[in-house]
N, C-alpha and C positions, 0 to 999 in steps of 0.2 A: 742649363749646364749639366755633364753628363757626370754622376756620381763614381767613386773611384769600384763601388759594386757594379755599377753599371758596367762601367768599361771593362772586369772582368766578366760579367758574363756575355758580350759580346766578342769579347776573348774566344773563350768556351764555344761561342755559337759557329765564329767561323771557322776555328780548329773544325769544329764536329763538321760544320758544311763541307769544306775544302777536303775532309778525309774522307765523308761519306760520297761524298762525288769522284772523290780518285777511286775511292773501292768500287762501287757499282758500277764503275765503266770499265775497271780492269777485271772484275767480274764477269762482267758480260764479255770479253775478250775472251776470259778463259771457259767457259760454258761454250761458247760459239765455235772457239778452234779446237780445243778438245776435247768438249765433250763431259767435264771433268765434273764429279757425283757431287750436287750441292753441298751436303751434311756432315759430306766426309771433310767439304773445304770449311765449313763451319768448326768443325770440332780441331782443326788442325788451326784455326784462327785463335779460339782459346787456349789451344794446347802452346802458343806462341807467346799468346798477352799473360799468362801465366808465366813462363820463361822469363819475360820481360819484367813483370814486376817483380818475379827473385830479384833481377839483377838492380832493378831499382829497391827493393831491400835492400841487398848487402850493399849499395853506393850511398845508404842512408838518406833515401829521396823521401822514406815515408816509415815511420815504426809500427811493424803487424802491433794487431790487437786479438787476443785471444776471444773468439768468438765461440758460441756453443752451437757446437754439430747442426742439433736439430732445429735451430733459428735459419739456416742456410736452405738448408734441404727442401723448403717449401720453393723459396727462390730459383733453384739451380734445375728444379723439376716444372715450373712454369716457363722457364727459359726455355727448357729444351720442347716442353709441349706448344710453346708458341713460335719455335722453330721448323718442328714436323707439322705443325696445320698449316702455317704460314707456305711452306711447299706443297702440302696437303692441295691448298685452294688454289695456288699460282696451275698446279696440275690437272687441276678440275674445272678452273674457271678463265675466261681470256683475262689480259693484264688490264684491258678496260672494266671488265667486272671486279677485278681482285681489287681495283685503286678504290671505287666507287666505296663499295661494302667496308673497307681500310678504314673510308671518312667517320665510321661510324667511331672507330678507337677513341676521339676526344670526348664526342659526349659518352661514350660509356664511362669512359676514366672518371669525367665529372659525378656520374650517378653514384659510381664506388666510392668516392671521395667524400661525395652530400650524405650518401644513407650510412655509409659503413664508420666514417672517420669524422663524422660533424664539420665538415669543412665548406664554407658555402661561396658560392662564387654570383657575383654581380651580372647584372640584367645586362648590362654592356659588354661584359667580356663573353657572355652567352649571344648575343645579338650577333658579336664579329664570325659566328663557325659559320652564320649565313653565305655571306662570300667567298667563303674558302670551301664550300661545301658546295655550291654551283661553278665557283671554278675547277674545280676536282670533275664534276659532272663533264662540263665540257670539255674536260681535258680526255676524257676516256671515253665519251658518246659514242666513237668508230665501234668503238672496239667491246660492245655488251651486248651479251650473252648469259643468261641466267640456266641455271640446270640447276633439280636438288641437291644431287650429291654436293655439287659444289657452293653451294648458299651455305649447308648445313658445314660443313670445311670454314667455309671464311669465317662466316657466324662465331665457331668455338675458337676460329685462329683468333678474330677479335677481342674475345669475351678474356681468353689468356694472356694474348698482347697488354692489354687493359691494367689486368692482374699484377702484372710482373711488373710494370712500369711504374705501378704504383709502389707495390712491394719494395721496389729498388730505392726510393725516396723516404719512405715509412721505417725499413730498413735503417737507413743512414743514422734515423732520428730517433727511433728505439735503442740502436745499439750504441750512440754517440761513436759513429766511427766516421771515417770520411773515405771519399769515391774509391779513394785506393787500397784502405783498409778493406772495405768490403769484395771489391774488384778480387782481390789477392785469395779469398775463401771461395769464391763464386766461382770463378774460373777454372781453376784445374779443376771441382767435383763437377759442371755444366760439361766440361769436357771428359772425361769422365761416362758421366751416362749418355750422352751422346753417340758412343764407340759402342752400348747397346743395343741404341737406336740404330742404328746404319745396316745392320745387317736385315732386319723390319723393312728397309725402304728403299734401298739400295742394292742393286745387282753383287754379290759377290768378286763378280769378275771386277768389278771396275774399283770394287775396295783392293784388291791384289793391285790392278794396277800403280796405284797412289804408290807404291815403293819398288815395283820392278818396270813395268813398261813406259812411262812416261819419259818425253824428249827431256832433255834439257833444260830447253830453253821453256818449256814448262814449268816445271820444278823451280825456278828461277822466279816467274811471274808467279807463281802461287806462293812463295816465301815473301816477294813484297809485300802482296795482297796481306798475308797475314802481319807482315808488319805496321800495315797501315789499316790493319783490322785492329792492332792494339790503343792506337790514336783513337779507333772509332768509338771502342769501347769503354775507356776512359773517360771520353770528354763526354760517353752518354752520362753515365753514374755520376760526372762532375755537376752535368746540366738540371739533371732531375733532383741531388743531394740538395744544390745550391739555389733550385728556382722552382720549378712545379712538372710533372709528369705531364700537364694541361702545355707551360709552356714548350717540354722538349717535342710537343707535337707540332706545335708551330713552325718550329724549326723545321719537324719534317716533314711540311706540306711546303716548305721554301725548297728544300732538299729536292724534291719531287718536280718543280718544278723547272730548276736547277738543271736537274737530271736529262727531261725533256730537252731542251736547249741543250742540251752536250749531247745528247744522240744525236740532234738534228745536225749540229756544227761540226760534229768528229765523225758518225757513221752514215750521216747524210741521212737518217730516220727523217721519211713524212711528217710536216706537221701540219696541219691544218688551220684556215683561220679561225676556228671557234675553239680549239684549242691555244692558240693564242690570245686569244681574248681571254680563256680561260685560267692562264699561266697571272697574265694580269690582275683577274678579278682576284687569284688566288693569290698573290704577292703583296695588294691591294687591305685581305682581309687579316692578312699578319700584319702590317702597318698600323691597322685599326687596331689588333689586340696587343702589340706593343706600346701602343701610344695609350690604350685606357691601362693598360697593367703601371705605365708611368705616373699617369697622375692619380691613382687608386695608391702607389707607394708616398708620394711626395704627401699626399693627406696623410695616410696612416704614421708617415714620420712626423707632422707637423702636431698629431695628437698628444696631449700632454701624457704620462703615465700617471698610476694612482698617488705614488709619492707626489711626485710633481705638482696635482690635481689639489691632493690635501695643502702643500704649503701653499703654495696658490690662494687658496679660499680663507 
């Protein structure tokens, strides 16, 4: 029977899928038809889920909490460094390379987790990256291509990715706030030094454009995106506050998967049979590590506490 925690974080899970899926394909829509500068659509996605959670302040959805400057600032500065490597690598390396090198984010997060924060994770939940780590493989086989520049791109986009994800969860539980208290401090200052970053990475010409030359019907498709960039954003910091940095990875090699399957069926993207198989083995090894994360909680609730333990005896 499924726990009432349960069933919100499957809540959570398919919010975050179903958003992440509408954005990366309206994403790629808009990258394809117009051309339109990554970083800039990033910083205009916060500059939004910003807007959005004032507006969920003042409707009393959630009460800020006074948070100290320099608690954030480590956050909002990994955000954005695991933004610009993250394009960094996509630029330097094919997307069969970039996925592969990506797989590495679980177990590094784990290694950060074990050495830096005492946290230690079971022999079983480590056994499940097997699957999902050869289906990842075969999902990207076509498409690898190794160069230094770009090993060394992914490698730091990882090592940050890792960082921040954790940081987001660590965060939560340091400062007792919850996803939207923190979201709320995070967002406008990530957005913020991003409008630094952009001019670093991004043609000029095409930051001008963002307010005078774009169609329309542009401008339209990139205001949803960023609406549905605030959904995404959200239900990340819900997922990692309320479950593990380890699980919101799970999610996005389901996400990943997902994804595949809606190129193929919306833009008619090749897939291949070992890539199928690989969608599988991958969907296969989240199954596994959903189902050992289940009965690893149903023990750990069925364990007495110390009070408990003492009347007891």
């Amino acid at each position: 029977m499924v726990s009432p925690s349960e069933k919100l974080v499957v809540t959570g899970a398919l919010v975050n899928i179903l958003s992440s899926i509408v954005i990366v394909l309206l994403n790629k829509w808009i990258y394809t038809k117009y051309n339109f500068p990554n970083i800039t659509l990033t910083c205009i996605h916060f500059t939004i889920t910003s807007l959005g959670l004032l507006i969920c302040r003042h409707a009393n959805v959630f009460q800020p909490k006074s948070l100290p400057f320099f608690s954030m600032l480590p956050l909002a500065f990994s955000f954005c460094g695991f933004v610009v490597f993250t394009n960094l690598s996509l630029e330097s390396n094919t997307v069969g390379t970039y996925q592969i090198i990506k797989t590495m984010t679980t177990p590094c997060i784990i290694a950060i987790q074990t050495y830096f924060y005492g946290k230690r994770f079971s022999f079983n939940v480590k056994l499940t990256l097997i699957p999902i780590t050869i289906g990842v493989f075969l999902n990207s086989v076509y498409d690898v291509k190794f160069n230094l520049i770009g090993i060394i791109f992914a490698t730091v986009g990882v090592l940050i990715t890792s960082v921040y994800q954790v940081w987001v969860g660590e965060k939560q539980h340091e400062l007792q706030v919850n996803s939207m208290q923190l979201l709320y401090y995070q967002a406008p200052l990530s957005a913020l030094l991003l409008i630094f970053v952009i001019p670093f990475f991004e043609p000029l010409d095409a930051f001008h454009g963002v307010f005078f030359n774009w169609p329309f019907e542009a401008l339209v498709a990139i205001f949803i995106s960023a609406c549905v960039a605030f959904s995404v954003n959200l239900s990340i910091f819900w997922i990692i506050g309320n479950t593990s940095p380890v699980t919101y990875n799970m999610i996005g090699h389901l996400k990943f998967c997902m994804t595949l399957l809606g190129g193929y069926l919306l833009f008619h993207d090749s897939i291949q049979i070992l890539q199928m198989i690989g969608i599988f083995t991958t969907v296969g090894g989240v199954i596994a590590y959903t189902q050992v994360k289940r009965e690893e909680m149903k023990i750990s609730s069925s364990l007495p506490t110390v009070g408990e333990s003492h009347v007891k005896s």
